[in-house]
C-alpha positions in Angstrom: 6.6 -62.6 -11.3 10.1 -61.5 -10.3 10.4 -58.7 -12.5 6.3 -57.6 -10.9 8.0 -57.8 -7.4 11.0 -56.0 -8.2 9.1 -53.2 -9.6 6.8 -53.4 -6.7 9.7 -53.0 -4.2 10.6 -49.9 -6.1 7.7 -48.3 -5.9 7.2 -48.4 -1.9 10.6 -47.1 -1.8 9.5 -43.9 -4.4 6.6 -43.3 -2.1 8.0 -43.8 1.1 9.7 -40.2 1.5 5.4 -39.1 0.8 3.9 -41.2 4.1 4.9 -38.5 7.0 3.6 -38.4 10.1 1.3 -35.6 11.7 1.9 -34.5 15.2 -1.1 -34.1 16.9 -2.1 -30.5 18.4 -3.2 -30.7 22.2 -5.0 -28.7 24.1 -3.4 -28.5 27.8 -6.2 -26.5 29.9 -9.8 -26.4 30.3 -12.1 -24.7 29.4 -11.0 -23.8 26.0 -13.6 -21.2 25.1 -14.1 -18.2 25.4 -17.9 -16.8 26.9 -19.7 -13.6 25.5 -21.2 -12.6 28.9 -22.4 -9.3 29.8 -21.2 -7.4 26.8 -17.2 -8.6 27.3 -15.4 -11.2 25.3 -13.4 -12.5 28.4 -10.2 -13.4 27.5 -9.1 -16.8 27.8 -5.5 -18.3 27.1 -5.0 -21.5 25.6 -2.8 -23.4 25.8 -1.4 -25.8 23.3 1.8 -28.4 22.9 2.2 -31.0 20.4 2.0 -34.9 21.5 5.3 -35.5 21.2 8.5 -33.8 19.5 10.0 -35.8 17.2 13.6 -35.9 17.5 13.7 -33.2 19.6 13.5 -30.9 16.3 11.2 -27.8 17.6 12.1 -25.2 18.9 9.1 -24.8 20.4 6.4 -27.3 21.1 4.4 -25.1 23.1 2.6 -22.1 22.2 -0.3 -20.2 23.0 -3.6 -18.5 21.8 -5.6 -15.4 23.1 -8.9 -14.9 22.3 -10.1 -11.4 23.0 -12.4 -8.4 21.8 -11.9 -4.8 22.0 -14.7 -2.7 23.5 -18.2 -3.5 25.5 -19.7 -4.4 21.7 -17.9 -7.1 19.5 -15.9 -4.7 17.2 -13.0 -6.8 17.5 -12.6 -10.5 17.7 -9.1 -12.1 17.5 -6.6 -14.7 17.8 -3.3 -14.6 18.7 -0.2 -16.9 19.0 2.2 -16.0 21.5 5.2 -18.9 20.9 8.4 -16.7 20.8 8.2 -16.3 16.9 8.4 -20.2 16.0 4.9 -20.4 15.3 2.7 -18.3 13.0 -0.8 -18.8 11.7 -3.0 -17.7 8.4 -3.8 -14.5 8.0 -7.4 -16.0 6.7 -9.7 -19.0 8.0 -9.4 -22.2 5.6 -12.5 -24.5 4.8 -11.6 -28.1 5.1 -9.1 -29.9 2.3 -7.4 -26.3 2.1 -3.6 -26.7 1.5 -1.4 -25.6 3.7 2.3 -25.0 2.7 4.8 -22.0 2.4 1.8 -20.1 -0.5 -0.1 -18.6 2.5 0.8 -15.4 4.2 1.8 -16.6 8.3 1.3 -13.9 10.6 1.2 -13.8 14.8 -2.6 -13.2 14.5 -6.2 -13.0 13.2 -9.5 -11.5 12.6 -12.8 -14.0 13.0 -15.2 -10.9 13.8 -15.6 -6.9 13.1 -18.4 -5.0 13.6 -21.3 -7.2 12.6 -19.5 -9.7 10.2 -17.4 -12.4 10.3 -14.1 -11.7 8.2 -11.4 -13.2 6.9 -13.5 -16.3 5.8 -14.6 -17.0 9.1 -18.1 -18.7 9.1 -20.5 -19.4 12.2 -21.2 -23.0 12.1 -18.6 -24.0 9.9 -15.7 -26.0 10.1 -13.0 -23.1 10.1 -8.9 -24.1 9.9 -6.2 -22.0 10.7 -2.8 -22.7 8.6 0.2 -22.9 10.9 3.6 -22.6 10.7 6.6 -24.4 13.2 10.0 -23.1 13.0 12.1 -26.1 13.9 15.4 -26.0 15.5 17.6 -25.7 11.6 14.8 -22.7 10.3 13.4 -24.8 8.2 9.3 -24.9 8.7 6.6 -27.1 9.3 3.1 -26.8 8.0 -0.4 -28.0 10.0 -3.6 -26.6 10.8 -5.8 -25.8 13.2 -9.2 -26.1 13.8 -11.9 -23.7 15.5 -15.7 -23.7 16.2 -16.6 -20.1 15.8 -20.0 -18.4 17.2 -21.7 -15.1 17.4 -21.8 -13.1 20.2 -24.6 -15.0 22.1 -24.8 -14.0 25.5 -23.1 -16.7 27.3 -22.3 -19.2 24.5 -18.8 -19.9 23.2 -17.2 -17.7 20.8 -14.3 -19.7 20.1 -13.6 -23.8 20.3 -11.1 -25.0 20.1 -11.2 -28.7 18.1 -8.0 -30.4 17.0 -4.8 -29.6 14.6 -1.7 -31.1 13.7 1.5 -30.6 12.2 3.6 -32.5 9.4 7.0 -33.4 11.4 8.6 -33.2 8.0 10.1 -30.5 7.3 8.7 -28.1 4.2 6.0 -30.8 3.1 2.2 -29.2 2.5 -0.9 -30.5 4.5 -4.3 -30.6 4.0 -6.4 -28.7 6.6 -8.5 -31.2 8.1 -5.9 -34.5 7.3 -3.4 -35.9 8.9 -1.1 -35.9 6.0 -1.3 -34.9 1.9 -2.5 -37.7 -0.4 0.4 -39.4 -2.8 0.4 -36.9 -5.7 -0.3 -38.2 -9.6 3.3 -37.4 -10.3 5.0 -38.9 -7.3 3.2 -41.9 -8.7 4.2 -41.6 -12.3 7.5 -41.3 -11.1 7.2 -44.4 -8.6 6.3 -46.2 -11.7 8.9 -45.2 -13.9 11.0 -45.9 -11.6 9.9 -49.5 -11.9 9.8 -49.4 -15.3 13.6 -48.4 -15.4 14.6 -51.1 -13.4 11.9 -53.7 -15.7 14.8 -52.4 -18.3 17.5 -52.5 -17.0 16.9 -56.7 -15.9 15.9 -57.4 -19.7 19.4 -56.4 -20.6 21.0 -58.5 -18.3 
């Protein structure tokens, strides 16, 4: 029964490091959508902080998203992030359980509607993530997501909603769009047991 605790112990100790902590995504006005009235997509700033700052290791914890569209027909629709370049988003929309981690192509903004289609994967109705990118105060980055309700041009609904996001306050760890944080992988738990094993082992020797 020892020997089952010990190896116990050394497991929770190989998956510690994988239990981070997501840092919630607020929004800090109100409304925050944007209304097709008239013909215009009014533009509408959000803005956005993170619940806390932990450590103090952002250089940013603020940052904010324009919604506008270009013309008196919806030829353009598109978000941008305005956070002094230490935070970029997904240069395409990400369906729920996406991964989000340094694979993705981050850029300052983004596409939901041209002409008479959505693009970049944007759907109507659907639950659409953006992947995002903090910079914290060493370079090194932070992945989360955030999440929109998208619409057509209806004459006075809301084009864009914004829902919820977070980011991973650990630095360079993936996320899932739509979860707080990754789930243990099958090889950080093969190694959490061989670590156990090792130390099974090394206690039969002595």
């Amino acid at each position: 029964m020892k020997t089952i605790n010990k190896f116990l112990f050394v497991a929770s100790l190989a998956l510690f490091p994988l239990l981070t902590k997501a840092v919630d995504v607020q929004s800090t006005s109100t409304p925050v959508f944007v209304n097709w009235t008239d013909g215009v997509l009014n533009d509408q700033l959000v803005n956005l902080t993170l619940a806390d700052n932990p450590g103090s290791q952002f250089n940013s914890i603020t940052f904010d998203l324009y919604f506008y569209a270009d013309g008196t027909i919806p030829r353009l629709a598109y978000i941008e992030v305005q956070a002094n370049g230490d935070v970029s988003i997904s240069d395409t929309y990400l369906r729920s359980g996406s991964v989000v981690d340094g694979s993705l192509n981050y850029i300052p903004g983004t596409d939901f509607f041209s002409g008479s289609l959505f693009v970049n994967s944007a759907e109507a109705g659907a639950d659409n993530y953006l992947g995002v990118k903090f910079m914290d105060s060493t370079s090194a980055a932070h992945y989360g997501w955030i999440q929109f309700d998208l619409n057509g041009f209806a004459e006075g609904t809301p084009a864009v909603t914004f829902v919820s996001g977070n980011v991973n306050d650990t630095a360079n760890t993936a996320v899932n769009a739509g979860g707080a944080v990754p789930e243990p992988s099958a090889l950080a738990l093969l190694a959490a047991a061989g670590a156990g094993l090792a130390l099974i082992a090394r206690s039969r020797r002595k």
